[in-house]
N, C-alpha and C positions, 0 to 999 in steps of 0.2 A: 540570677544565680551567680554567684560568686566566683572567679574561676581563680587557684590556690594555684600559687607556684611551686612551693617545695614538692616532695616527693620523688618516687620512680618518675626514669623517663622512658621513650616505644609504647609501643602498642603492644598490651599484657599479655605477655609468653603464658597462654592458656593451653588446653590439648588443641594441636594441630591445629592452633593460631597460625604458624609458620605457610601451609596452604593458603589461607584467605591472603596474609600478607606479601606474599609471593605473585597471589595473582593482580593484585588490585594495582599496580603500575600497569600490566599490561592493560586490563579493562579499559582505563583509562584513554592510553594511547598504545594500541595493537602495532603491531608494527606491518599487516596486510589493513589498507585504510578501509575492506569491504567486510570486515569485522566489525566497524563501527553501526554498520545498520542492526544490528541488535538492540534491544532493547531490555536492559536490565532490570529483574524486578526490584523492588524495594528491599534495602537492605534495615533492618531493626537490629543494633546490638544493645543487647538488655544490659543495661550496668547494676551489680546491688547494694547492699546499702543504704541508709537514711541522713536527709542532710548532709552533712562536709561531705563524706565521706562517698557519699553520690556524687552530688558533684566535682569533686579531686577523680576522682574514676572519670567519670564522661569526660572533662574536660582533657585528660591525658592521653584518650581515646583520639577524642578530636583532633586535637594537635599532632598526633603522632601521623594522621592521613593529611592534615595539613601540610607538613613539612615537606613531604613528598610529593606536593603540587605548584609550592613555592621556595624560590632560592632570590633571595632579595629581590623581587618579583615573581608575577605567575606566570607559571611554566605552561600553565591550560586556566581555561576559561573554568573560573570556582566562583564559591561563595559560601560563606561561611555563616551559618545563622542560629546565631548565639541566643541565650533564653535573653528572654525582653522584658523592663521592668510592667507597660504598659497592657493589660491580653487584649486590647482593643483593635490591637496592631494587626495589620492584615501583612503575612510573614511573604504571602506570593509577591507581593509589591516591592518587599526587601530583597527578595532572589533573585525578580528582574531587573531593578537599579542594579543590583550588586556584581551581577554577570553582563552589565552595561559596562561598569567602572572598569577603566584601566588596564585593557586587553594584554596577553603578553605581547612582547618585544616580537614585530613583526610577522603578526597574524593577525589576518584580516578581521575585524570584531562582527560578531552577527548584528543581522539587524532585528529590530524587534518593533516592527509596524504593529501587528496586532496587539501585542500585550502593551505598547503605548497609550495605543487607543481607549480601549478596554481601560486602564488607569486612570487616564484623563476623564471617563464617564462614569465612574465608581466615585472615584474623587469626590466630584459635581454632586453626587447624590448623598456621598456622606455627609457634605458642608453643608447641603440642604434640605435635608429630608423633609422642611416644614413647606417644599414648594409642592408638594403632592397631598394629596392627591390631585391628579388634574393632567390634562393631557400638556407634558414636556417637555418633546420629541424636538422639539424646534431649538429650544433650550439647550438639549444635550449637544445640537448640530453645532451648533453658534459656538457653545464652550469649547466643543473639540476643536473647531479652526481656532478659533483665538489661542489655545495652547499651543497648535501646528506651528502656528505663526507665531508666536512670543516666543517660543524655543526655539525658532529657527531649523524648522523641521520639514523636509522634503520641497518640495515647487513652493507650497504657500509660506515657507518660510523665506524665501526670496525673494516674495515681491513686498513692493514700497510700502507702506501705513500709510504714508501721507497725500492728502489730495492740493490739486494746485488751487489756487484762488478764483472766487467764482463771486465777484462786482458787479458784472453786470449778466446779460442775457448766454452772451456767446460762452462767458466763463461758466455759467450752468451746465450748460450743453457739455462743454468739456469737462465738469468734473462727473456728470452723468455716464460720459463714456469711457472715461479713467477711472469711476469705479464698476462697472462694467467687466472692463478687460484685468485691472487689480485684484476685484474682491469679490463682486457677485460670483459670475464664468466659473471662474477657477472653484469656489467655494462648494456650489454645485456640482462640479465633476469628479471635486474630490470627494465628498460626502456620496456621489452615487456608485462611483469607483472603489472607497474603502466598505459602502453598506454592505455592495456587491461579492468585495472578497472574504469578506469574514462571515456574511451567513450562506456562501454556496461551499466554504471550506470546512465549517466546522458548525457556526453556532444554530445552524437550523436545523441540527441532529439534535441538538441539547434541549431537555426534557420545559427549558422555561422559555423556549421560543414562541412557543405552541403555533408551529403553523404561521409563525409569520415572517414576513415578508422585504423588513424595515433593519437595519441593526439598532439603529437611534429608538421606532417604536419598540421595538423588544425591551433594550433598555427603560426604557419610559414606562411597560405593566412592568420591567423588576421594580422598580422605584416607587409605583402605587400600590407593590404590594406590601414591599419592604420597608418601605420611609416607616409607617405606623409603630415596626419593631425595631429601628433606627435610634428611635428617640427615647425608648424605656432605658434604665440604669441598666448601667456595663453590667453582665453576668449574668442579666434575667435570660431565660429559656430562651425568650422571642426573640433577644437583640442576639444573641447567640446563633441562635436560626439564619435570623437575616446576614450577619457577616459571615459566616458559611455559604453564604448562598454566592456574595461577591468574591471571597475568598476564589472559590470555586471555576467562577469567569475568567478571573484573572490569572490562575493556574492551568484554565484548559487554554487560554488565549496566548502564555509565554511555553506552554508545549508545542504548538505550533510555530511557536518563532525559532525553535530549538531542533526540527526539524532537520537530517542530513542536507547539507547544500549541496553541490553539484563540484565535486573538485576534479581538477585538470583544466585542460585548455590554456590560451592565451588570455583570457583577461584575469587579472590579478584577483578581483573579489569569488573569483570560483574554485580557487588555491586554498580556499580559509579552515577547513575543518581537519582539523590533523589529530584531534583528540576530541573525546566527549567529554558537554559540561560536567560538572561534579558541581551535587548540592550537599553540604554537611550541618546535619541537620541538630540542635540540641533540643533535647527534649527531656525538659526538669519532669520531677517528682509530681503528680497529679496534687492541686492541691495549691504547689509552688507559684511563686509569680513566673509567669510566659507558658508556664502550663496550658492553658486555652487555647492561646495564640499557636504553639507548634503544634497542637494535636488538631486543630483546625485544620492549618496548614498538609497537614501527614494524610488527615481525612479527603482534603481536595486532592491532594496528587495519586493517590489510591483511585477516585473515583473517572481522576479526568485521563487518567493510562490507560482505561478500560475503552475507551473508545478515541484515544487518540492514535491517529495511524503512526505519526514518524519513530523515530528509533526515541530520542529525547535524552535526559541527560541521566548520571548516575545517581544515585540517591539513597544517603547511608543516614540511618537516624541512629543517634546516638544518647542515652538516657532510658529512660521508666516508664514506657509507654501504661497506661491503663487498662481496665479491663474492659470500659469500653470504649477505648479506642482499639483495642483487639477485637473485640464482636464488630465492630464497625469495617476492620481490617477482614474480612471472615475468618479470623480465630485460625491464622497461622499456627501449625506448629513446630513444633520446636527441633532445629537441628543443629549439625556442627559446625564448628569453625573450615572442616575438610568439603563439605558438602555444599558450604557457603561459599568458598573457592571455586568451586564446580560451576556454583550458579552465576558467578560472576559473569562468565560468555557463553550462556544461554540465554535465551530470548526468551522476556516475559515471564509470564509468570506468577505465581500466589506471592503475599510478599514471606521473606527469608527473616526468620527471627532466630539468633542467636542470645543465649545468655553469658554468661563470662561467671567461671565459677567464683567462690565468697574470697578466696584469696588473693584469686588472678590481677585484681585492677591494682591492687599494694606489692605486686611483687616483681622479680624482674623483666626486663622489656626487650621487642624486638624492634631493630628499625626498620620502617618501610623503605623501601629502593625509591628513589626519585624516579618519578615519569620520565619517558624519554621521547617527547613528541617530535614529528620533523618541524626543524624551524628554516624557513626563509631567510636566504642572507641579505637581502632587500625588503624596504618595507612595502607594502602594496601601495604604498603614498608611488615610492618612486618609481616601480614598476609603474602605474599610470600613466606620471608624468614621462617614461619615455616613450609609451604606447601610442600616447595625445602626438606627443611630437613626430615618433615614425607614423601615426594616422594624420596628421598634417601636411607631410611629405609626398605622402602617398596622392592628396586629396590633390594636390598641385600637381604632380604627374600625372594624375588622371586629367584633372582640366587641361592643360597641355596637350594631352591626349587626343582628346576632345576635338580640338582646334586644329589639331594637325589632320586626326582621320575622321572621315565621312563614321558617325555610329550605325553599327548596323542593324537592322530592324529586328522589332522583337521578336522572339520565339516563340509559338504561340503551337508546338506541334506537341499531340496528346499524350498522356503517358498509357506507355500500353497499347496504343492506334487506337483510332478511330472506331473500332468495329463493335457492336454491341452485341449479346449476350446468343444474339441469333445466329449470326455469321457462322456459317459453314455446318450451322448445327443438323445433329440427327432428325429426322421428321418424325420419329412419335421418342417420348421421353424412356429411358431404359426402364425396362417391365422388373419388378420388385418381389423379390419369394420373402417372403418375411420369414414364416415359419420355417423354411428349409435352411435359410441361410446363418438362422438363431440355431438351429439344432444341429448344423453343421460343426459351430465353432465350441457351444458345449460341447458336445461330442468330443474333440479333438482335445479340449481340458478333461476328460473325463478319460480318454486313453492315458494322458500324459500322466494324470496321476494313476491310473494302476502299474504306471513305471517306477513312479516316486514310490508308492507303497510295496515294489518287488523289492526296489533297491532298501528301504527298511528291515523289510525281512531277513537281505542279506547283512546284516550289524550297519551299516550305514544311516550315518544321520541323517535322517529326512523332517522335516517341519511343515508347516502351512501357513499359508496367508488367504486370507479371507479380503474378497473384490466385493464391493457394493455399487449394483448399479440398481436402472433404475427400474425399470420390468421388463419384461418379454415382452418385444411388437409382436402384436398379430395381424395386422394391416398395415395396407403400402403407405397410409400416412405417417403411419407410427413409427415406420420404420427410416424414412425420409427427414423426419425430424430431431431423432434420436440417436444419440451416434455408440450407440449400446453395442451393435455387431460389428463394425470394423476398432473398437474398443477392446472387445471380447477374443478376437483373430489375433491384435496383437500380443495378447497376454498369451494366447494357448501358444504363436508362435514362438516366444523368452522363452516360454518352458518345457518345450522341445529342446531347442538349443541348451538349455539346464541338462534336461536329462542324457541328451546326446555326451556333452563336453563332461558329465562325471563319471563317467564310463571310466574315462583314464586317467579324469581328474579327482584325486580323494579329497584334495582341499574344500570341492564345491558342495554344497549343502543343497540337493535337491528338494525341492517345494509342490506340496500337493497344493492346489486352488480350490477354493470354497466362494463359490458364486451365490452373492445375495440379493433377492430382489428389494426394493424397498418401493415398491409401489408406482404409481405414474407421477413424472414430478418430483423426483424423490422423498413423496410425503408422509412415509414410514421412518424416514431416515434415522431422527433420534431414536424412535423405541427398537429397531435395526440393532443400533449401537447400543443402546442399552443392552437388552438383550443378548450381545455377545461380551460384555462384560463381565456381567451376570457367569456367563459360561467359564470364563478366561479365569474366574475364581474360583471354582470347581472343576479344573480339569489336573490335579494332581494325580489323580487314577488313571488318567485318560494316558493312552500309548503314546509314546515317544513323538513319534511323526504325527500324531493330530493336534499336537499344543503349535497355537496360534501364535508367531513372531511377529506380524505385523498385518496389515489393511493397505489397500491401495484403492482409492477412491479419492473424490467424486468427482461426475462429469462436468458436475452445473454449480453453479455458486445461487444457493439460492439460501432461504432462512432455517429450512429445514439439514440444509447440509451442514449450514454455519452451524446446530444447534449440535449436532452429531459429530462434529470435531470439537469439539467441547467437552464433549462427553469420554470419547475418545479418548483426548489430551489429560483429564481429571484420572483417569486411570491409566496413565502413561505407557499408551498400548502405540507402537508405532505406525505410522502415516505417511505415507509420499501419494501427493494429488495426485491426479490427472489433466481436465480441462479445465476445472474448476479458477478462475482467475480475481475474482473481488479479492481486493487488497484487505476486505473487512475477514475473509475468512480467517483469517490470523488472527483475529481477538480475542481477549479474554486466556481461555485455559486451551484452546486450540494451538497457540503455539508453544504448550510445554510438548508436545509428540509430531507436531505434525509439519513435514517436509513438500511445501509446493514443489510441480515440476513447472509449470507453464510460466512465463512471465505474465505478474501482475499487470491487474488494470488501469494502474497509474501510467505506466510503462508504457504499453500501450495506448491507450488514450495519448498523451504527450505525443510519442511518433505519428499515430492517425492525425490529429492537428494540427502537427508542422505540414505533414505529406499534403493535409485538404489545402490549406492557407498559402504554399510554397510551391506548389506542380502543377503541372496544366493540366486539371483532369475534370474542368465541368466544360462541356460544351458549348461554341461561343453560336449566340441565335444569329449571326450572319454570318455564318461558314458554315461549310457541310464538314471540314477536315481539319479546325482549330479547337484548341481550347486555352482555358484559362486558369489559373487558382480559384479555390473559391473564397468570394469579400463576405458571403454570408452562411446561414447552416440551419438548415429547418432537421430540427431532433426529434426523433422517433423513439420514446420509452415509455417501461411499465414502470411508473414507479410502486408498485405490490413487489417486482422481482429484486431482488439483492444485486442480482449481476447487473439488469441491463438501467438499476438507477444508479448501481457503483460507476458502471460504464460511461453512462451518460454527461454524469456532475462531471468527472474528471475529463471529458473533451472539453465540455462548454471552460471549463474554469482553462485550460490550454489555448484555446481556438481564439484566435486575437479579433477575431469579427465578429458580429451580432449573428444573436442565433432568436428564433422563433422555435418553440417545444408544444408537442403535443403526446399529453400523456394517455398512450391507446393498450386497451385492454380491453379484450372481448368478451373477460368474465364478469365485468362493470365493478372490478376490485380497484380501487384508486386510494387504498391505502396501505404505507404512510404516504401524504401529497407529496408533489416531484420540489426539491429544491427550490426549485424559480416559478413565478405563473404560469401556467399550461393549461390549457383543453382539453378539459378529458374526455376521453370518445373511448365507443363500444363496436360501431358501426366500420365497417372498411370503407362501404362506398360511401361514406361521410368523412373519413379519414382521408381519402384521396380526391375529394372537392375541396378540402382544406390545401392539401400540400398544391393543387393545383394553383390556387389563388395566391398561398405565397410564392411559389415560381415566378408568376406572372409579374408579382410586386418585385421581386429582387431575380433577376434572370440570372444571378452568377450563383447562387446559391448550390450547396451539394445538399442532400442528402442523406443524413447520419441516423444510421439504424441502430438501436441498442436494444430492440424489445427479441423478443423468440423466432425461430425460423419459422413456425406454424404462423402467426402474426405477418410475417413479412410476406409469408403465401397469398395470404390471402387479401392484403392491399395492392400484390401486384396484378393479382387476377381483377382486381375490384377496378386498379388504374386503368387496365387492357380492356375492358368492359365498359368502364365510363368513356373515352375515348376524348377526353376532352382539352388534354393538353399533352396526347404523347405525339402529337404531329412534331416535339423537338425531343434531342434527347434528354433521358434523366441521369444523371451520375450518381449513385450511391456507394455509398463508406458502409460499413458495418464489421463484426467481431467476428471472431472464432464460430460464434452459431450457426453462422450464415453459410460453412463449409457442407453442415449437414445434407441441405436442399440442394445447393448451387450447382454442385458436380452429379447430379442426378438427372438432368437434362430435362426440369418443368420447364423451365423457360426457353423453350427452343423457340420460339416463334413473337419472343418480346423484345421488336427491333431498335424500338426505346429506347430499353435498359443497357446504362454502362457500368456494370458492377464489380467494385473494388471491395477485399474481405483479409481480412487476418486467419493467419495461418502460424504453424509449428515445425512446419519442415519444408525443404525448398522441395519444388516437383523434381525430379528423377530426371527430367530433359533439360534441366537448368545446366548452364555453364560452370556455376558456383558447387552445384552439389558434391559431396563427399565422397570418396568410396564405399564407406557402410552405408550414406543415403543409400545410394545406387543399388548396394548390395541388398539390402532389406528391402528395396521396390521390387529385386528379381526373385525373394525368398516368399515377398508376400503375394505375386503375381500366382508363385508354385503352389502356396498354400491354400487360393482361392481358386486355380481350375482342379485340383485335386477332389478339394471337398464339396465343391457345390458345382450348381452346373446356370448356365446365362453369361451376361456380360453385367462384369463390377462394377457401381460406380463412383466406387473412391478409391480407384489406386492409386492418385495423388491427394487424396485425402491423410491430415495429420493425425486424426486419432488415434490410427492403429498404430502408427510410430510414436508420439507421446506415451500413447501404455505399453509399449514395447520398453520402450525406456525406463520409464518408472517401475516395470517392474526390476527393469538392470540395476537400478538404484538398490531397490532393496532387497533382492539377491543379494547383491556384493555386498550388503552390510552386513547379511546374514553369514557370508562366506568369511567376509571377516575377524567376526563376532568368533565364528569359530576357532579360530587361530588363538586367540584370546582367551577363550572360554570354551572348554566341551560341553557345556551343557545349553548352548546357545538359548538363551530367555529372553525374553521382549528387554532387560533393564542393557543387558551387553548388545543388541542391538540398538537401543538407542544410542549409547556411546559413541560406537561406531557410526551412525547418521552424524552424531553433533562433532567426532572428528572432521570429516568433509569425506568423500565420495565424489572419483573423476572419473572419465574415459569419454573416448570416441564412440557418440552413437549415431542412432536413426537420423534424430532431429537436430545433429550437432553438435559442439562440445559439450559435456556436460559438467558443471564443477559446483557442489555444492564447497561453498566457505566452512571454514573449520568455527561452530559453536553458530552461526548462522542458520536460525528458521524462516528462511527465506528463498526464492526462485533458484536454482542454480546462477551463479554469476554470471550478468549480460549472454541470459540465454538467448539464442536464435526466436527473433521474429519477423514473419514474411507475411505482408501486402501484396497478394494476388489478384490479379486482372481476369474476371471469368470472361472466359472467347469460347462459346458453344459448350463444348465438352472437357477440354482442354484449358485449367487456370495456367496463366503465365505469370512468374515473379517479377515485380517491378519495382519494389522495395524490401532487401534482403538487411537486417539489422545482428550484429549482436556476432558471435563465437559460435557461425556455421563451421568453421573448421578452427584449429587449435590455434594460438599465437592471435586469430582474428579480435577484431574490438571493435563496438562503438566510437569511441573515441577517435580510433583512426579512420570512420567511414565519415564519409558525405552526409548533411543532415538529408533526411529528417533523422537518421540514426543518431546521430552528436544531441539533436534535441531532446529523442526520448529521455536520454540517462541509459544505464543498467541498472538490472533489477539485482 
């Protein structure tokens, strides 16, 4: 396409262009850098016109966002991708060179491991499609290193090519072990190190992996499927197909490399992300030459955002997309330049298509603001070199050190003591009223709102929000496993406090609760959601105080919840989780409405493997009162459940040591397969002759639970009963689940067991805890001998303070909202979520980011030590009280990140 110089110049003064253009420096580079974890949807601005006149428009579009990212250099990491005469061209290949080239002035450049890769073995297969069909895989390995290495690219780019002279016998020998430690060694490690990170990160979710196990073989069936359609003439259907299919790798493999980095700290390359990429995309006339190439390209990044987790870059298309590349798009419609503004810093999303009315591209223009990212007055070259040199300094004062004093012996004392799960504990486990203690806490929602509904009567705004859990326990199991009642206590507790504090406060908008079952497992979930959709469109008639402002759910991250915030999200009915933690729940149309509270899996996962790999917390087999890190990790997942394989992939991809997985399920449900090889088991006491045997193999090994609390019951009953390797102790790791059971007092008599678990709020006896912790332990204590009668067994359990919380989240948005708006509706509560939402709670500060759908900022997460009845904190993370940070704690906190 042609790009014409004369004409207008800006970006075409259309209606309430002025918005879009206003916001799109900040999108860019925000000036809070935790704005950046957003994820932007696709932006499409439809240019009209045929021929020149198209093109003169797109092109003055483009450049006018261009400008505003570059001033005789780039201000942020761009790329600019112009229509191409060739459609052959694969455009994701042009976006990752191009966002290679030429970093700005003193920002560390990302790196881009995977989508090299991924390059290098597309490459290989374009230039040879005629070596397939036929097994490759060998082929593909070989090319990758020789490009690692020709380019001068990581380890294998530093070692020598050339081997020494080999005359006689001994010179054999020598060039046998100089290639050896040169080429084989290295060759291997690195091919089973990069197979390893790119299919447990990403590509063994992707639909042409099928279940395997290889990066190289995966590649090798693309190439036997594909080569055949490789070799037909440019534009046939098939060749079509096939370069969509690479297109597609190589666009979900440079999202991954685009992922938010870790900035702060002292090392220079963790400083680098100061602004997000920007792709600028042109997109000719259907029809046009490059036509194929960008709507290829539009079709891969459409598909591969849908299941890529990181935030990734921005992405503005500009030109005439087609109609089906709009069916392909699901037929976005159509809004304004004011609305596209909006979308800028929300998260995700349908994509946003703009048109530009018939006059607007010929007529006068606005200019865009230049970005204004933070820049480094050093470049991270030099920062390095003086880091090398003060860690030089250091390293001689420490040998010095050394020399001068006696070192003193290692530490080897346990975190959390020694004592296991038995120590001091009750002799029979606390007896469980299922029924009474469920109909307790309804009950007390059920008072509250015929308060909500007096105070209606009296002209006071009153609304609802509807809670989805997951059934009524009717047994002590059910009720042990499920964290549905101390869940349910603390929402009736928020809305007591609601209706107490608007007594004299008119600003607050009290809330009736609408409690929903959705089956065992939450396996109603979506037709749940559906079904109150359904409602939330016919209740115009319906009284004031029964229209629905928002949902507060789910406990469990499972497929069925994921499917139900999607649904949710698609009718943009507001959401603030619960316990729910897979970082997958976010995808798709779940993050146009929906507000996590807990911190993400990733988050976790990260801290749990620093804490296994870095603390002394597996017990050493020749001491009774030592321990150790642990060098290895036998993992315990379902991979059928969403949480506990989200949980799982993201330790093992963290945890710097070998892990052995056994994927246990007692329904003999074992799909989809776990990430990595695993054993699949049905059986406990088969599951606990396994972990025995690898004990024995690796005696430092922890531990790592990621499957359900029912699951975990019954291996440890199976391990107490086999009896065959608890003569030492067991150390186990495990999530949030594990609170359910732990503080119930089953294990009073398993002296074995050293058990370490995630949590949401520090215990109440902690030295760190808050005055509203505190406060809320003594409010929930009052709330629990009042209404039911026995002894609790999670008054240091987080649930009820998570939903105590979340529901303080969206109250005050609803309280808000009013300020704002009298007629408070789900759309002015949304507003107010994607504003941001703070205060001091239960479980700690709380701060959602302004236009962030994501955790509250470096929420509080706690690693507790179960000792009988009584968990103790041992690792407190994150913004338990105001001013606090990761950043400024001790790792393993610094390791997690913030969510």
């Amino acid at each position: 396409m042609a790009h014409p110089q004369a004409g207008p110049d800006g970006f075409p003064d259309d209606s309430r262009a002025d918005v879009f253009v206003r916001e799109f420096p900040t999108a860019v580079a925000p000036a809070n850098r935790a704005n950046l974890a957003t994820k932007p949807p696709l932006f499409i601005l439809r240019v009209p016109g045929d021929g020149a006149a198209c093109a003169e428009g797109t092109h003055r579009v483009v450049e006018a966002l261009r400008r505003s990212l570059d001033e005789h250099g780039k201000l942020v990491p761009y790329v600019y991708l112009a229509a191409v005469q060739d459609d052959t061209l694969l455009l994701a290949e042009s976006a990752g060179l191009g966002l290679q080239d030429v970093p700005p002035e003193h920002m560390t450049p990302d790196r881009f491991p995977h989508f090299t890769l991924l390059r290098d073995l597309v490459t290989y297969i374009r230039e040879h499609p005629d070596r397939w069909p036929g097994a490759r895989a060998v082929a593909l390995r070989e090319y990758a290193c020789d490009q690692q290495q020709a380019e001068k690219r990581g380890l294998l780019g530093t070692l020598p090519k050339t081997s020494p002279p080999s005359s006689d016998l001994k010179g054999w020998f020598l060039v046998v072990f100089w290639l050896w430690f040169t080429r084989y060694a290295p060759r291997w490690l690195w091919q089973k190190r990069m197979s390893r990170k790119v299919m447990r990160r990403w590509l063994a979710d992707e639909p042409v992996a099928a279940g395997g196990k290889s990066l190289f073989r995966v590649m090798d069936h693309v190439a036997n499927v594909q080569s055949t359609r490789l070799v037909r003439p440019a534009g046939d259907a098939r060749h079509e197909e096939a370069l969509q299919e690479l297109d597609q790798l190589l666009t979900r493999a440079l999202l991954e490399d685009l992922r938010t980095p870790r900035v702060g700290g002292l090392l220079p390359r963790r400083r680098r992300r100061t602004a997000r990429p920007v792709l600028l995309v042109e997109l000719p006339p259907p029809g046009a030459d490059g036509a194929r190439a960008a709507e290829r390209f539009v079709r891969s990044l459409h598909r591969a955002r849908a299941t890529a987790q990181q935030p990734g870059p921005l992405v503005v298309i500009v030109g005439q997309p087609s109609t089906g590349l709009l069916n392909d798009l699901d037929n976005p419609g159509e809004s304004n330049f004011s609305q596209a503004g909006l979308h800028l810093s929300q998260r995700d999303g349908s994509p946003v298509l703009v048109t530009f009315t018939d006059h607007a591209p010929h007529g006068p223009g606005l200019p865009v603001p230049q970005v204004e990212p933070t820049f480094f007055k050093t470049d991270w070259r030099t920062t390095t070199s003086f880091l090398a040199g003060a860690l030089a300094l250091a390293l001689v004062g420490t040998v010095i050190g050394v020399r001068t004093w006696i070192a003193p012996p290692a530490d080897h004392t346990c975190v959390g003591g020694t004592e296991s799960v038995a120590e001091a504990a009750r002799s029979t486990a606390i007896p469980v009223d299922a029924k009474g203690w469920y109909d307790a806490a309804a009950q007390a929602i059920d008072e509250q709102n015929r308060r909500a509904e007096a105070y209606a009567r009296q002209d006071h705004t009153v609304r609802t929000v509807v809670v989805f859990v997951s059934k009524k326990p009717t047994t002590v199991d059910e009720t042990r496993f499920d964290g549905t009642i101390p869940e349910l206590r603390g929402i009736a507790m928020w809305q007591k406090k609601l209706n107490d504090d608007a007594a004299s406060n008119n600003s607050l908008v009290p809330l009736r609760v609408d409690v929903r079952a959705t089956g065992e497992g939450f396996r109603d979930a979506e037709r749940e959601a559906e079904k109150l959709v359904t409602e939330v469109k016919n209740e115009q008639n319906a009284e004031d105080y029964k229209q629905v402002v928002g949902v507060l759910g789910y406990a469990q991250s499972r497929e069925e919840t994921q499917a139900a915030l999607r649904v949710l999200g698609r009718a943009q009915i507001p959401t603030v989780g619960t316990t729910a933690t897979a970082d997958e729940m976010m995808t798709g149309d779940a993050g146009r409405s929906y507000w996590p509270f807990t911190p993400n899996n990733s988050r976790e996962a990260g801290i749990e493997a620093d804490f296994a790999s870095q603390e002394n917390i597996v017990a050493r087999r020749d001491s009774d009162d030592e321990c150790s890190p642990a060098g290895h990790a036998v993992v315990i997942e379902s991979s059928a459940d969403l949480y506990s394989r989200s949980l799982a992939d993201r330790f093992m991809a963290d945890f710097p040591g070998t892990e052995r997985v056994f994927n246990f399920n007692q329904d003999n449900d074992f799909e989809p397969e776990p990430s990595v090889p695993a054993e699949n088991l049905v059986s406990a006491d088969v599951l606990a002759r396994r972990i025995c045997q690898a004990l024995n193999q690796e005696p430092d090994s922890v531990l790592y639970w990621s499957a359900r609390a029912k699951d975990f019951t019954a291996f440890v009953n199976s391990m107490d009963r086999e009896g065959t390797c608890t003569t030492h102790s067991l150390t186990v790791l495990g999530g949030n689940e594990l609170t359910n059971v732990a503080q119930t007092g089953v294990f009073k008599d398993k002296h074995w067991l050293r058990l370490y678990y995630s949590a949401h709020r520090l215990p109440s006896t902690d030295g760190e805890a808050s005055g509203k912790t505190r406060q809320f332990f003594d409010d929930y204590e009052s709330f629990v001998e009042t209404s039911t009668e026995g002894t609790d067994p999670w008054e240091q359990d987080g649930h009820s303070a998570v939903s105590y919380d979340a529901f303080h989240v969206l109250s005050q948005a609803v309280a808000d909202a009013r300020l704002a708006d009298e007629e408070v509706d789900r759309r002015s509560v949304l507003l107010t979520l994607n504003n941001g939402v703070s205060f001091n709670g239960a479980t700690g500060f709380v701060s959602y980011a302004k236009g962030v759908h994501a955790p509250p900022v470096d929420k509080t997460l706690v690693l507790l030590r179960q000792l009988a009845d009584a968990p103790e904190a041992v690792v407190v993370c994150g913004a338990y009280g105001q001013g606090e940070s990761s950043q400024k704690q001790d790792p393993p906190c610094r390791g997690g990140g913030g969510s």
